[in-house]
N, C-alpha and C positions, 0 to 999 in steps of 0.2 A: 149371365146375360151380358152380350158387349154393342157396344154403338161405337163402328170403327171407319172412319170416312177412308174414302177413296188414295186421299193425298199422303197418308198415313200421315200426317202432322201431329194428331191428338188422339184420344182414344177411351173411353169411359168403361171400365169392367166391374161390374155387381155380382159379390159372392154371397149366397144367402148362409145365415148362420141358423142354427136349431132353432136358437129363443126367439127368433121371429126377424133380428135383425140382420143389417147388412151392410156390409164393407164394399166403398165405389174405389177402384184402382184408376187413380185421374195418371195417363201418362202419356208424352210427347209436351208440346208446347202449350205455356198459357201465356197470351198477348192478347195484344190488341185484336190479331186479325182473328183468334181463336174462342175470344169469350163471348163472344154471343151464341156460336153455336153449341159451345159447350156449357153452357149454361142451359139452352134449349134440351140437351140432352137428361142434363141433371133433375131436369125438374120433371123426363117424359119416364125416367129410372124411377123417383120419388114416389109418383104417381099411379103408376103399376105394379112397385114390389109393395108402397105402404107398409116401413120398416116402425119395428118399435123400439130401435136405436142404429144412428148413422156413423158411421167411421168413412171418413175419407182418407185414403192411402195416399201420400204425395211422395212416395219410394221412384214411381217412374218419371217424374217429371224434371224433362231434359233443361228449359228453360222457364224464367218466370220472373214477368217485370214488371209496374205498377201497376198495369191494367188486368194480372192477373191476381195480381193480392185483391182488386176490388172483387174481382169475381168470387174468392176463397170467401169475401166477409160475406156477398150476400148468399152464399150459398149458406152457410153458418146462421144469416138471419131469416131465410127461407125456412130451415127444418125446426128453428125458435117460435118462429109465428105457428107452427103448426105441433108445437109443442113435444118435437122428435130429440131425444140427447142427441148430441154430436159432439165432435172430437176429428181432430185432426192425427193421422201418426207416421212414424218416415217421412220427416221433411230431413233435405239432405241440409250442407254447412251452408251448399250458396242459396236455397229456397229459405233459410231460416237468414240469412245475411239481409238480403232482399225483404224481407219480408219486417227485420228490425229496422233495416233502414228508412221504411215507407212510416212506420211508426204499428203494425201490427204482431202483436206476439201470438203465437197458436198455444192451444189449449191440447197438450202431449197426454195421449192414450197410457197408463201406469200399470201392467198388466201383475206386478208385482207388488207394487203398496199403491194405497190409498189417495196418495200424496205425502211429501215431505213435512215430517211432524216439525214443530218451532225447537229449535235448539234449547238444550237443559241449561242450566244457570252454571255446571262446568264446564259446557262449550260455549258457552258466552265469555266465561272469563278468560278460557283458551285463547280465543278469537281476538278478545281486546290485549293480552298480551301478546300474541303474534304481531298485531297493528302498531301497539307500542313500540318494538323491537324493531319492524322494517323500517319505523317513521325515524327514531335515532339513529337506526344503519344509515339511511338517506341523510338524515340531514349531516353527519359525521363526514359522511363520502363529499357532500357540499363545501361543507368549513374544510376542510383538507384541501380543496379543489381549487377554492377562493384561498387559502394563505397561498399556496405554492405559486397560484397568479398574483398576488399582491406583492409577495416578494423577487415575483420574474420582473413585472410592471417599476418598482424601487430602481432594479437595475440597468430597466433601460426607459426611462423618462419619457421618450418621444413615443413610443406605443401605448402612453394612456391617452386616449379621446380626452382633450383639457376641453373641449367645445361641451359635451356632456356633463364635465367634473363642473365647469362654472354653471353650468345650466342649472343642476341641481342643489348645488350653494345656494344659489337663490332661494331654489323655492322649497328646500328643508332650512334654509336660515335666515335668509331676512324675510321672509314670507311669512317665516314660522316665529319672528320676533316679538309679532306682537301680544298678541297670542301669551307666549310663556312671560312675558314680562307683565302681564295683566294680574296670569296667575298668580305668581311669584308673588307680587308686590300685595294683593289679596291676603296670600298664606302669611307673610311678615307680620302684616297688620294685625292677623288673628290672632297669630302666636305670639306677638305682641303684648295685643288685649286680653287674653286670659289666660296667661305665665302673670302679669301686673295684679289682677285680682286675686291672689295668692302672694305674691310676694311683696303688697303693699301691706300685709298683713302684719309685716315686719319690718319695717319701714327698707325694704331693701330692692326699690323702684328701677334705681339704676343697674341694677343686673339684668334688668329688663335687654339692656343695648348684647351681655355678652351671651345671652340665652339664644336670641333670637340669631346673632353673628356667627355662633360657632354650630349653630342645629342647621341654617340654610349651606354654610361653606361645604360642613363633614357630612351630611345627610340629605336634606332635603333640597338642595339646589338639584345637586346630580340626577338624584330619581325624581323631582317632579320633569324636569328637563326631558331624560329619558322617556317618561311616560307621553308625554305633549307629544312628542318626533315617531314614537312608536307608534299613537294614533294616527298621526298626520302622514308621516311620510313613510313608517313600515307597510302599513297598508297600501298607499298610493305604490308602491314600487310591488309589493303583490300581485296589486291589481291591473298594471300594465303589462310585466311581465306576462302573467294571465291571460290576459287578452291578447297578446303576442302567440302564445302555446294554440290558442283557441283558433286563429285567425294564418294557423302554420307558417308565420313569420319567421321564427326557431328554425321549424326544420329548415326552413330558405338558407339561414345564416350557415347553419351546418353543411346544408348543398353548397355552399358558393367557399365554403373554408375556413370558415368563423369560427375560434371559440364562444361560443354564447355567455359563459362565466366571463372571458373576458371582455368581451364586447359590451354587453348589457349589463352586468352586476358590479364589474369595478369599478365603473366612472359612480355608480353610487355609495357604494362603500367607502371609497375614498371621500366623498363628498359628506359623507354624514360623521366620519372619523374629524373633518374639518371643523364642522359648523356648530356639533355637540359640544365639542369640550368652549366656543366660545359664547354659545347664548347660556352653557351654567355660568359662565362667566356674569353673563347682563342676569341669569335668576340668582347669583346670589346677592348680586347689587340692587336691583328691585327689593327682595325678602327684606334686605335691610333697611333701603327706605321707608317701605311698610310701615318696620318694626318703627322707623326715627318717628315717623306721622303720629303713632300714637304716644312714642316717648314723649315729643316735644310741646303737641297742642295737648294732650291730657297728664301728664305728670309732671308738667316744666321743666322738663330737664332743656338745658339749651344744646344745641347741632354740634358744638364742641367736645362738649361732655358724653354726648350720647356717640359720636366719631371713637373719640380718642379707646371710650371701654371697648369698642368694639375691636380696635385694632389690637388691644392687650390682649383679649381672646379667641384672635386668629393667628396661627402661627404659620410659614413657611410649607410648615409640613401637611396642614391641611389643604393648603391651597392644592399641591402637589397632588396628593394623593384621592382630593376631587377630582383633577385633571385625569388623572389616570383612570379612575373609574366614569366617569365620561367618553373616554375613548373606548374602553370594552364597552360599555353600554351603546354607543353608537357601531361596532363589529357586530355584535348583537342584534341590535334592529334590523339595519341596512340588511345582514347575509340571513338571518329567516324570512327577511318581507320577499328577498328575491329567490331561496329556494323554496318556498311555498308557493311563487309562481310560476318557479318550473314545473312543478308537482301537477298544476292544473291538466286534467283531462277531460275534454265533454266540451259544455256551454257555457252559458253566461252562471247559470246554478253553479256550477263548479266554481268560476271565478269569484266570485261572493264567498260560496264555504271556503276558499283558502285564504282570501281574505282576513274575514275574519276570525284564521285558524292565525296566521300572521299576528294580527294583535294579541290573542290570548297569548302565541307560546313568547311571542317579545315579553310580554310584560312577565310571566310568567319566568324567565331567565332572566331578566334585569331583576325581580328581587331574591332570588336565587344569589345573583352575581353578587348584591349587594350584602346579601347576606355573609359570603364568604369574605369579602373588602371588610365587614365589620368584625371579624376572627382576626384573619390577619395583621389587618389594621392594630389591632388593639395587641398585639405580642410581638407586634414592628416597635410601634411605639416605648 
């Protein structure tokens, strides 16, 4: 049976099938000026064959634009109320584009399986190391991408945006000063107060000053330092980036001749290379006031005595070899917070999950990094 108007624009064809049901072949255009009659159609088809399962064929349909996806839903909610199965099947690439874009997915006829079973727990772990694998291939192509521009950027001085490199001084270092010096000087005083209740046990108080001086210099300056900047400012540069990708700012920069790595990611890198190695600077000098607070007003040790142990317990080469793990720790943050916001595709959902895929894999490779500084470190030494 067909219902085929005059203009030939649209066209409704019903195949009846044995078991009672029936296939509508919807083909020419679905719009605005087409769905009301085509929908007048569908329901004079419905009505007459009284199918005990519907398929609608969208194989012929030449065109289709929001107003005909509405037509698809209520024809779908038509044969629902009336309690008819339906299925849609042959939607071509641009009916199924159109049709993701408006926000509706079709429910695809399977004449072959039942539906797609949930993957076995050997293709799960397939899957998650394939993901592992691309996610390192990326981010390797990233870091490769960023040194080769950092060391173009060394050679020629005047093509780094210094307007962005000081912008983001700011606001990963002295924004981010207070902040880590709160910390810092917090963790002294802990470690401080209870290395002291153990080692007052034997009357040996004043080691308190080189305990607390050589564990914030060699260890815990650098990684609490790092961890503060990786929440703060890895993520923030994720998350702009991010909404740069989202809001196809990127591709602009690309249209117009940009590198995006150098454009958007070096003035941060460099910026975070700067500001890390000197606010461990201000956490290991906090940690140790910390530690003097509880030296001086609970053990009596006087500001002199608790100084001088402290500086017999830092040497040169600590200093140094903080500095240096400061600076990979800041290469670190800075180039995953920003290739995890090139990585973003989609919405604002996306931006968030890469966000806080930025924090985990930062902190995640700064103790990794520090892990290997403490091997090396110790057969330097």
């Amino acid at each position: 049976m067909t219902i085929k108007p005059e203009d030939n624009s649209r066209y409704i064809a019903a195949d009846q099938e044995d078991d009672g049901g029936i296939v509508l072949h919807v083909a020419g255009k679905l719009s605005l000026m087409t769905m009301n009659s085509i929908a007048e159609e569908f329901r004079t088809l419905t009505k007459t064959l009284n199918p005990s399962r519907l398929t609608v064929d969208l194989g012929g349909v030449e065109y289709l634009d929001s107003a005909g996806v509405l037509l698809l839903k209520e024809m779908e909610q038509y044969a629902e109320k009336r309690s008819i199965p339906f299925v849609f099947s042959n939607a071509s690439k641009e009916a199924s584009g159109i049709l993701t874009l408006v926000g509706r997915t079709l429910k695809e006829t399977d004449s072959k399986s039942g539906g797609k079973e949930d993957p076995s727990l050997l293709e799960q772990i397939g899957e998650a190391s394939m993901s592992v694998t691309r996610d390192f291939a990326n981010l390797m192509t990233f870091l490769g991408d960023l040194l080769v521009t950092l060391f173009q950027a060394l050679r020629q001085p005047a093509s780094i945006r210094w307007s962005d490199f000081f912008f983001y001084v700011r606001r990963a270092g002295l924004d981010g000063l207070p902040i880590v010096a709160l910390l810092s000087f917090l963790l002294g005083l802990i470690i401080a107060f209870m290395s002291s209740l153990q080692l007052k046990q034997f009357g040996a108080n004043l080691y308190v000053a080189s305990l607390v001086g050589f564990g914030m210099v060699r260890e815990l300056g650098p990684i609490m330092t790092a961890i503060i900047i990786a929440g703060r400012s890895g993520s923030a540069f994720a998350a702009e980036i991010g909404t740069m990708m989202v809001n196809e700012e990127v591709d602009a920069l690309i249209t117009m001749g940009f590198n995006p790595t150098r454009f958007l990611a070096l003035p941060k890198v460099l910026a975070a290379m700067f500001v890390v190695p000197l606010l461990t600077l201000y956490s290991d000098l906090f940690g140790i006031l910390g530690g003097m607070v509880v030296g001086v007003l609970g053990f009596d040790l006087t500001v002199y005595t608790y100084v001088q142990q402290t500086i017999k317990s830092i040497s040169i080469f600590d200093v140094v070899s903080s500095m240096i793990k400061a600076v990979v720790f800041a290469i670190l943050i800075a180039g995953i917070g920003c290739q995890r916001g090139f990585c973003v595709r989609g919405g604002a959902e996306a931006v968030g999950k890469f966000t806080t895929s930025a924090v985990v894999a930062g902190l995640f490779l700064i103790i990794v990094a520090d892990s290997l500084f403490a091997i090396i470190l110790y057969y330097i030494r």
